[in-house]
C-alpha positions, -999 to +999 in steps of 0.1 A: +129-367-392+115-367-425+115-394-455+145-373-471+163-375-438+159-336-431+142-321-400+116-297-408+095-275-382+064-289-370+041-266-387+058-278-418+044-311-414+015-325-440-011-333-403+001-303-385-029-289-368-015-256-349-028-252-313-062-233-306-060-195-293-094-197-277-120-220-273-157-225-257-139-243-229-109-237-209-080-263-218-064-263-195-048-240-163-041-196-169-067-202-198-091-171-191-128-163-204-132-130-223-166-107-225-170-125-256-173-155-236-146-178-254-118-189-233-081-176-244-046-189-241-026-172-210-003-156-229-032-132-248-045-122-217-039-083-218-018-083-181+003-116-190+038-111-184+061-137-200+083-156-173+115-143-166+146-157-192+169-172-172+205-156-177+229-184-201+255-200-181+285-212-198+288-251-192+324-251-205+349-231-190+386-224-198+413-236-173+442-215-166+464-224-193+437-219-217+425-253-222+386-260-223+370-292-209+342-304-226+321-334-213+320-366-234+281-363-241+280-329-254+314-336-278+299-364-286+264-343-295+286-320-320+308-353-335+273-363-343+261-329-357+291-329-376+284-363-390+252-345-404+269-317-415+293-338-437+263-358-452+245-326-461+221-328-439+229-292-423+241-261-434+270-248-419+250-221-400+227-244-385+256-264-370+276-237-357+239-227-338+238-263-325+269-263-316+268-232-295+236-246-277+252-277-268+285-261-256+267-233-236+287-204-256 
């Protein structure tokens, strides 16, 4: 969290220093060594395949009368996310996002 009480990205940040895409030596394991002989991140090898996405499962579910369960840590992750959004400290679209992460929907 930042001095104004805002969360910014990390490559926002005043000592960001964004991660190497190659180096002289590998850093570390799927790092690969090109003809040029610098050593590349996995993911800019020309055969990676990204890892599957696992599908999103729902972690609250309706009951039969229509009513949803929610558990006490996650409703208490969006009372605290509303909190924020009453102090300004979100837009409304960033806590209807958050929201949806924390609820699974």
């Amino acid at each position: 969290m930042a001095s104004d009480g805002r969360w910014y990205r990390p490559e926002q940040h005043p000592e960001y220093v964004p991660a190497p895409t190659q180096s002289e030596a590998s850093l570390g394991p799927g790092w690969w060594m090109a003809t040029d002989g610098q050593w590349y991140r996995p993911e800019q090898h020309p055969e990676y395949v990204p890892p599957p996405v696992a599908p999103a499962v729902a972690s609250v579910a309706p009951a039969a009368d229509g009513a949803v369960s929610v558990p006490a840590a996650a409703l208490e992750k969006v009372r605290r996310l509303g909190r924020m959004l009453d102090a300004g400290r979100l837009s409304d679209y960033e806590f209807q996002q958050m929201r949806k992460e924390i609820l699974g929907l």
